[in-house]
C-alpha positions as CSV (number, residue, x, y, z in Angstrom):
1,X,-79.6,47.0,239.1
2,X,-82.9,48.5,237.1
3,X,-84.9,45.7,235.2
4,X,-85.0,44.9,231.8
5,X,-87.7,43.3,230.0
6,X,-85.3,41.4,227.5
7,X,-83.6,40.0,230.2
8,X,-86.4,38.9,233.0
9,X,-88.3,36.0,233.6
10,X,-91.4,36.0,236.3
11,X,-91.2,32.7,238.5
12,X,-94.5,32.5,240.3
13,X,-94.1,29.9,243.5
14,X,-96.8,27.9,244.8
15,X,-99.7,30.7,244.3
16,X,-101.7,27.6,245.1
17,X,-105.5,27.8,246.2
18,X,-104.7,25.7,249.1
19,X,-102.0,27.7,250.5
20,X,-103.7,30.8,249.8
21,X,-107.2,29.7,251.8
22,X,-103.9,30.1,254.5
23,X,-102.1,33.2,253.4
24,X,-102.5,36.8,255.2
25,X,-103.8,39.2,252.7
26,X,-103.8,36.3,250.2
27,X,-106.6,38.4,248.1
28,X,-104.0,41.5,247.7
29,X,-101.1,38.9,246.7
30,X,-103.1,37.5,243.7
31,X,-104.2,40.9,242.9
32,X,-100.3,42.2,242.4
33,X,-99.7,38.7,240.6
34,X,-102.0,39.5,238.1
35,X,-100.7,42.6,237.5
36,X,-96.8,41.2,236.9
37,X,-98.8,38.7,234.7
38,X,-100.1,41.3,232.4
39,X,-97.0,42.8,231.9
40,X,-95.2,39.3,231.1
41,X,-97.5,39.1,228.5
42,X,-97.8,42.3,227.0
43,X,-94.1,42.6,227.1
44,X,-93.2,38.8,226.1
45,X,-91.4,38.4,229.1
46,X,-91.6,34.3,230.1
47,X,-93.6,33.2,232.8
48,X,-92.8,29.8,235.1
49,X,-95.0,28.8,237.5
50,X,-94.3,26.0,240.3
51,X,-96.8,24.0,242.0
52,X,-95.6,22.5,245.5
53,X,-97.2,18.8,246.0
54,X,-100.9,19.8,243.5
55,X,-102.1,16.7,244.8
56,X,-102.2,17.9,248.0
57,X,-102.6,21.9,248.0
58,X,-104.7,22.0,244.6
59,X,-103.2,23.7,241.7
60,X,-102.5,27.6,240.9
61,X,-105.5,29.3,242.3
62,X,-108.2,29.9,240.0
63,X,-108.0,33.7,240.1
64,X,-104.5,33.6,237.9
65,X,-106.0,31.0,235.5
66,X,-107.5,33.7,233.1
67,X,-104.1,35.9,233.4
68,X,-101.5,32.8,233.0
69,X,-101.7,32.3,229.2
70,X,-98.7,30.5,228.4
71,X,-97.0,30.2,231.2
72,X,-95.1,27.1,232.0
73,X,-96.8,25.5,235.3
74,X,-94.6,22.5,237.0
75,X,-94.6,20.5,240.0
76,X,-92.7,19.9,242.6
77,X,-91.4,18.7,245.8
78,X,-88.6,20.4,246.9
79,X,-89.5,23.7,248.6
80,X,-87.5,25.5,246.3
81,X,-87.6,25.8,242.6
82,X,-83.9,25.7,241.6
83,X,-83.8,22.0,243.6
84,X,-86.8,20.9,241.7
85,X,-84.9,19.0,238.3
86,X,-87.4,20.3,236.1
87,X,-87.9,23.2,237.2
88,X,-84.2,24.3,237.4
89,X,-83.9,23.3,233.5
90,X,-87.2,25.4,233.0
91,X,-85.3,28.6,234.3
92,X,-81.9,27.7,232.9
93,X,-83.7,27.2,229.0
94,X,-85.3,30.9,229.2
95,X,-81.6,32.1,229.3
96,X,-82.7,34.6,231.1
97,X,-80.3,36.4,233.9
98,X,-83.1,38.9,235.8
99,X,-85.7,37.1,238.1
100,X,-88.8,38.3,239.5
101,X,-90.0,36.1,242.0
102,X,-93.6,36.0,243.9
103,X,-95.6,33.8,245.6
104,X,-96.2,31.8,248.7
105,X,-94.8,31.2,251.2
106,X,-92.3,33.7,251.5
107,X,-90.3,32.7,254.3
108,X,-90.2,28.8,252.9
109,X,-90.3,28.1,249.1
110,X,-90.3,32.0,248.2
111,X,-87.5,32.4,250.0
112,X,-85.2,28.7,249.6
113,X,-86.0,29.6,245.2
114,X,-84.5,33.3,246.1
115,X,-81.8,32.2,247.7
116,X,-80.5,29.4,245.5
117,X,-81.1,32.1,242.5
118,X,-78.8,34.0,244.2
119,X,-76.3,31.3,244.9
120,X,-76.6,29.9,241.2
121,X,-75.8,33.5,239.9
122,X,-79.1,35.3,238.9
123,X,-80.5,39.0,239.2
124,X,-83.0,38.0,242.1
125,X,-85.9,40.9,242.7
126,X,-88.8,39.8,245.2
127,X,-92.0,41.3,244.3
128,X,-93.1,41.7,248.1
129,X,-96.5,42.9,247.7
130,X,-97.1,39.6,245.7
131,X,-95.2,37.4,248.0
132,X,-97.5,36.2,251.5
133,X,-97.4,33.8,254.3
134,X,-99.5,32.7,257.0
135,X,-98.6,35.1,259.3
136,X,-97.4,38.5,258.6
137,X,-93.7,38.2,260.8
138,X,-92.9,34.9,259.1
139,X,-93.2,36.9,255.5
140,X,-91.4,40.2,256.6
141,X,-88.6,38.1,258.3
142,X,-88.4,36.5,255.3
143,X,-88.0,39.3,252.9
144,X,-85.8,41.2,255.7
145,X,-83.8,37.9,255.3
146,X,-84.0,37.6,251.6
147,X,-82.2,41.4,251.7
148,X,-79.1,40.7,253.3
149,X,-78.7,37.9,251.4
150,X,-79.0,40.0,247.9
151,X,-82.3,39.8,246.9
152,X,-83.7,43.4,245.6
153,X,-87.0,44.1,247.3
154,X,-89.6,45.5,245.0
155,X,-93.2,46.0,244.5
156,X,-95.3,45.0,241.4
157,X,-95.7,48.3,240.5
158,X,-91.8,48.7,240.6
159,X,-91.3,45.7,238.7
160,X,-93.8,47.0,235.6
161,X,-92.3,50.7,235.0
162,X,-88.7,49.2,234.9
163,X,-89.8,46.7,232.3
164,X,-91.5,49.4,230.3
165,X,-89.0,51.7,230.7
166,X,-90.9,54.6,229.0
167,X,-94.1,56.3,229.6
168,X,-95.7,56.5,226.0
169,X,-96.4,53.6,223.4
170,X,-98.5,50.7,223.4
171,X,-97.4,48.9,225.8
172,X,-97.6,51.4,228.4
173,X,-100.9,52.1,227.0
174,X,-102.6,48.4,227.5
175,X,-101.3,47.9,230.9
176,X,-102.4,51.5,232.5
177,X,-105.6,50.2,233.3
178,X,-104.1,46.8,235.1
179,X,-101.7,49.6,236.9
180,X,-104.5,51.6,238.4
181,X,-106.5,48.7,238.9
182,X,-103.5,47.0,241.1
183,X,-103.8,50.0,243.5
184,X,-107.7,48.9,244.1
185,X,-107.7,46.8,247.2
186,X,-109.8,43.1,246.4
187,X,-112.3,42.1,248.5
């Protein structure tokens, strides 16, 4: 099923500058978030962001604070999002049915959010190129797993021309330059 703008909410899980000091390619991963970012934004799509145990592992790392705007940002315990009280009402209040998730780690909270989405009923799309763990075969086991279980396995770019849906108008217009820039590799 092809994304919809109306009907998506981004979920960003645990994009945490303590986990990410950990992460594999951790650079790249904020890079791709930040381009799903812009396009929330531009395209008024709603934006949660969960925070696993901030006391511990810091809060959302500091190179998605200029892009998170409004976003919603919650704590939480559980590993995934849907077990987390306030986050589940969070997700269930955006009535939204289409969910792009990202984050870290992907085989643990990534991957436990994914799979209760699922469960609970929702349009699940992993945006893999913004989804990292420590080690590369825990995160590609994880989104091999996330598969077979009905997740749809996309890529930030992906994600952005199935919310725009058109190449012309403003929208398409603003985020151009966040889409070539997304291809730039970060240092």
């Amino acid at each position: 099923m092809m994304l919809k703008a109306p009907s998506s909410l981004l979920l960003i899980v645990d994009a945490q500058a303590g986990l990410a000091r950990a992460v594999e390619a951790a650079a790249l991963r904020i890079h791709r978030t930040r381009l799903l970012l812009a396009a929330a934004h531009r395209l008024a799509i709603p934006v949660i962001v969960s925070e696993q145990y901030p006391e511990g592992l810091g809060h959302t790392d500091p190179r998605l604070l200029p892009d998170l705007g409004d976003a919603t940002v919650l704590p939480k315990r559980a590993f995934s999002c849907w077990r987390e009280p306030i986050l589940r009402e969070a997700i269930e209040a955006a009535g939204r049915r289409q969910i792009v998730v990202c984050g870290m780690e992907t085989h643990v909270c990534v991957q436990q959010t994914a799979l209760d989405l699922v469960a609970a009923g929702f349009a699940t799309h992993i945006a893999a190129d913004a989804a990292g763990s420590r080690r590369e075969e825990d995160r590609s086991l994880g989104l091999e797993r996330l598969r077979r279980h009905g997740c749809d396995i996309v890529t930030s770019e992906m994600v952005v021309f199935e919310w725009l849906e058109r190449g012309e108008g403003d929208a398409f217009k603003a985020l151009i330059p966040h889409i070539k820039a997304s291809g730039e590799v970060p240092d």
